[in-house]
C-alpha positions in Angstrom: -71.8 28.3 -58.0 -69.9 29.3 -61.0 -69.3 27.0 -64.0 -65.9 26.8 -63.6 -66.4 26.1 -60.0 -68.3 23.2 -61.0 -66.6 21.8 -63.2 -63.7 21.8 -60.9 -65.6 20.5 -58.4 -66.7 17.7 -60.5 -63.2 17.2 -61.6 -63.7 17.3 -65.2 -61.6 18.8 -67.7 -62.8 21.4 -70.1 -63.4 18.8 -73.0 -65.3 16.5 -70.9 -67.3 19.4 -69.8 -67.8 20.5 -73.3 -69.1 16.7 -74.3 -71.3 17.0 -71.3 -73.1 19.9 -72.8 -72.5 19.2 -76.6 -70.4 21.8 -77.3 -67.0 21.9 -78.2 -64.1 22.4 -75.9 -63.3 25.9 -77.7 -66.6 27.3 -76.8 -66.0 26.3 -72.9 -62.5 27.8 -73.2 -64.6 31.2 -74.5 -67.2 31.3 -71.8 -64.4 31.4 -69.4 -62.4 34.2 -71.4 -65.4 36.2 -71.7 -65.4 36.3 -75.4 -68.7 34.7 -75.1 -72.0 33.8 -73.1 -74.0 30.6 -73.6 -77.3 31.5 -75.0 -80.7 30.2 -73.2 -80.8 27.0 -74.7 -77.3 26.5 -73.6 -77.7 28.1 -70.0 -80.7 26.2 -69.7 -78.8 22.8 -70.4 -75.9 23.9 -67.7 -78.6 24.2 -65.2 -80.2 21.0 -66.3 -76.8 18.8 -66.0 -74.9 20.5 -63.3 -78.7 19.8 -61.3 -79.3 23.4 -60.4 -76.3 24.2 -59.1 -75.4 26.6 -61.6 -78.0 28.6 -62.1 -78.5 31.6 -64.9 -77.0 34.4 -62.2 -74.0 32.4 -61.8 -73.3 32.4 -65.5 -74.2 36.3 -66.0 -71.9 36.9 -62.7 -68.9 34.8 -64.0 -69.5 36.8 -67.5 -69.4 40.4 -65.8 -66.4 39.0 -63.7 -64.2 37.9 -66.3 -65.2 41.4 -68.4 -63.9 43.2 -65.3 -60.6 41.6 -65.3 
């Protein structure tokens, strides 16, 4: 599933998303731009509170997606 997938599904916005994780609500907004990629500790974290269901794939395919765009 991809992050933003989740967190839609979840219904949470990008800032509760961001408290969530620890991270600010800019770095979510740059993950979905693209500008960005979480690094392992982070991606590790995302699998770890979204309970597996997005997984390190996910993230590298939502990346490559929003690069494509």
């Amino acid at each position: 599933m991809l992050f933003s997938e989740w967190i839609d599904k979840r219904g949470l916005t990008r800032a509760k998303a961001a408290e969530l994780l620890g991270v600010t609500a800019t770095a979510i907004t740059h993950w979905y731009a693209g500008r960005h990629r979480p690094g392992p500790r982070m991606t590790a974290r995302i699998y770890e509170v979204s309970n597996g269901r997005v997984t390190v794939n996910d993230l590298h395919r939502a990346y490559q997606l929003s690069r494509d765009e």
